[in-house]
C-alpha positions, 0 to 999 in steps of 0.5 A: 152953108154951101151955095147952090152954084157949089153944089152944081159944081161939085156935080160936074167936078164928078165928071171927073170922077168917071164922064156921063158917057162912060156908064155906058161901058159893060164888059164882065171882068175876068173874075165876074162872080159865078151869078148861081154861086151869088144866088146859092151864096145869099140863100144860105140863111133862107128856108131852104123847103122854099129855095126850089120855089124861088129858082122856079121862078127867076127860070121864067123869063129873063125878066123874071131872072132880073128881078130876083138877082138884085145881088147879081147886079149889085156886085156887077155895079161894084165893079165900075167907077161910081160918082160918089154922089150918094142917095138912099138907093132903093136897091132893087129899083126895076120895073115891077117894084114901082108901083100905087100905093095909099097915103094916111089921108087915102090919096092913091099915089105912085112910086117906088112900094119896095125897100128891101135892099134900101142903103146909101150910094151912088145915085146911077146905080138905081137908075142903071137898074131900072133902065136895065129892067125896062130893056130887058122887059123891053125884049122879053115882050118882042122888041128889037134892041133899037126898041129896047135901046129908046126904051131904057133911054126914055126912063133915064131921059124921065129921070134926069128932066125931073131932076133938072126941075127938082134941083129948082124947087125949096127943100119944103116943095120937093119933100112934098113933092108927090105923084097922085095917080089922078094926076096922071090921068089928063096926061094919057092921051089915048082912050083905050090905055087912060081906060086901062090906067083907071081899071088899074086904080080902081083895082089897087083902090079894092086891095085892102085888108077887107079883100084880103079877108075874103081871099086869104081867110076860111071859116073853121070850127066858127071862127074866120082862120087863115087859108091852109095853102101850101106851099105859099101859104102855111099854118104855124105850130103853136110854138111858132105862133108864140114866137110870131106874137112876141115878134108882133109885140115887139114891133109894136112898139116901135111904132108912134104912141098914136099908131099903137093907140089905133093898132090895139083897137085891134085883136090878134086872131091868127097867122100864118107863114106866106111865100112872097115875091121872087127875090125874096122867096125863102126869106121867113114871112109871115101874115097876121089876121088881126079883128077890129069892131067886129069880124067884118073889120079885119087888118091884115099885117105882113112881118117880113124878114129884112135881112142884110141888103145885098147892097152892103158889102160893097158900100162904105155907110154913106154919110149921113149920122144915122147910116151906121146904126140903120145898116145894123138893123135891117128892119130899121134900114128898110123903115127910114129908106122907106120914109126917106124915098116915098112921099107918104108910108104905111101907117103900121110901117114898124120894126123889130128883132125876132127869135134867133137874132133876125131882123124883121119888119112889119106893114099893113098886107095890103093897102091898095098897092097896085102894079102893072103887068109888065109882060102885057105892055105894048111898045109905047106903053112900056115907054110911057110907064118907062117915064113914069117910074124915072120921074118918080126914082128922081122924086125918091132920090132928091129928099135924100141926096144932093139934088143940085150936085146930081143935076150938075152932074147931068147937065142939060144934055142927053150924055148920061141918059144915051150912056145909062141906055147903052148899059142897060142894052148891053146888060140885057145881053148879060142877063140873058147869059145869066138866065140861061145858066140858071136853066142849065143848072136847074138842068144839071141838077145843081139847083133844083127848081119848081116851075109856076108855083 
């Protein structure tokens, strides 16, 4: 067994490998991708009604641009030295993409609640994103650069102290390691924003199937049936039923013996298709109103199209034995990134194969997931939460990689986190670029776009 002096110095061997301060570097190669060409090149498989959807969008903000364009950034990542000290990436890990979410025993915690474009590689590369994020969100709110910079620098700062102190817990302490939204609350100093956090809370805690059948179910001839609302929200023909029972049946059993036990107290009673996101708009999606005892005890099922992650063509397996066989399936890849990166998952978080070949994988709707909104953060705020989702990118990345390397890596300075901030400013600046030319070909007619829908 290696020791844990080795594996500090496997850490700071990578040093070698490419220095703390260089992730600070952005300049785009000659030969950068086109980002529309990226974004046209991933839609190809997608439902095509819903692209103008999706574009309409990412045309919002620059932030707005940033969260749909994780296959932008992931070439651009590509395209620098790496560490080689591998985690399971969330992939897609900015701002919005953490967040509450309920554990089996009903706790509210908080972490990362999207695994899209979960895979195995480098550690930075998560943490570049969610630094990016922040200072992009930083300006889109009216801060200067010098408000941006500290921003992005207190994420990165928040990561690497909770990975200094994760490096000195036992394997069993940092798997169970969790962020209890309760917790935080002694932690807020001032009134008005703790007020803010426990309106936050109490309106996850009221996101469940029971609020969904309120919101996103009618009566119709008797019988509750899903709201017709197009385009987000749209009726199957019979035959698309048939083909979403039988994706159903088939996630079904993937699921554990007692998880099919409690999920077959339950009678299918209707679907639907539902328009999800900004990334993954076009992606096929669908919603299923399930009954339990009585009408008044539904269970809403989200089964999601899990296609490749955008992660992929430009990372080897990673490592570890199951890699392979999990990136061949991508329902099964999003399944076990979320178990290995949240601390507790979704009870019906199951897997399948549907018609065509495609992927899919399936979770409970709502179950008080909860996430801030980003536009409405003021300076400290947006800092504050900056912290926050570091330390908890730090928790997802240490159950899976070697935390010991990666602390030995960043050492106890500040090096790689004023590097991984000069990057996201520098990066702002790119998606800046990049969001306008999505506007001039949305004016030009190269993309056509459909705004707030």
């Amino acid at each position: 067994m290696t020791s844990p002096a080795e594996r500090r110095r496997r850490g700071r061997a990578a040093r070698e490998r490419v220095s703390r301060s260089a992730h600070g570097r952005w300049i785009p190669a000659a030969d950068r991708p086109d980002p529309i060409a990226v974004l046209e090149r991933q839609a190809a498989d997608r439902v095509v009604e819903l692209l103008p959807i999706r574009y309409g969008r990412m045309a919002d903000s620059a932030f707005a641009f940033l969260r749909g364009a994780a296959a932008v950034m992931a070439a651009d990542l590509a395209a620098v030295p790496d560490t080689g000290l591998t985690v399971q990436l969330c992939g897609d890990a900015h701002l919005v993409n953490f967040g509450m979410y309920a554990s089996p025993e009903r706790a509210l915690l908080f972490g990362l609640n999207d695994f899209d474009e979960t895979y195995p590689g480098p550690f930075e590369w998560d943490v570049k994103r969610l630094a990016a994020s922040v200072a992009v969100a930083a300006r889109d709110n009216g801060n200067d650069e010098d408000q941006a910079h500290r921003a992005a620098l207190t994420a990165t700062q928040g990561y690497a102290a909770a990975m200094r102190r994760l490096a000195a817990m036992s394997e069993l302490d940092v798997w169970y390691a969790r962020i209890d939204t309760e917790d935080l609350l002694p932690l807020i100093g001032k009134a008005k924003r703790r007020k803010r956090v426990e309106a936050g809370m109490a309106h996850a805690r009221r996101r469940t199937s029971l609020q969904a059948f309120g919101k996103l179910t009618e009566e119709r001839d008797g019988t509750r049936r899903i709201i017709n609302e197009p385009p987000l929200i749209q009726p199957l023909a019979k035959n698309e039923l048939r083909s979403v029972g039988q994706i159903f049946s088939d996630y079904r059993a993937t699921l554990s013996e007692d998880r099919r036990v409690l999920l077959d107290r339950f009678q299918f009673v209707d679907a639907a298709r539902k328009v999800v996101g900004v990334g993954s708009v076009g992606t096929r999606c669908f919603i299923l109103l399930l009954e339990g005892r009585d009408a008044r005890d539904p269970l809403f099922l989200q089964l999601k199209e899990a296609t490749a992650s955008v992660l992929e063509e430009y990372l080897p397996a990673g490592g570890r034995a199951d890699a392979e066989v999990t990136a061949s399936h991508g329902g099964r890849r999003v399944v076990v990134g979320q178990h290995l990166m949240q601390a507790a998952s979704d009870i019906f978080l199951g897997w399948t194969t549907g018609p065509a070949g495609r992927h899919y994988y399936g979770r409970q709707l709502r179950d008080m997931k909860g996430s801030v909104e980003v536009a409405d953060m003021t300076t400290s705020g947006l800092r504050a939460y900056a912290d926050l989702c570091g330390r908890a990118l730090a928790r997802a990345h240490a159950r899976s990689g070697d935390r010991l390397a990666i602390a030995g890596y960043l050492g106890a300075s500040d090096s790689f986190a004023e590097g991984i901030a000069d990057f996201a400013l520098r990066y702002t600046e790119q998606t800046a670029a990049d969001h306008a030319a999505l506007l001039a070909a949305i004016d030009d007619g190269v993309v056509t776009a459909e705004r707030g829908i």
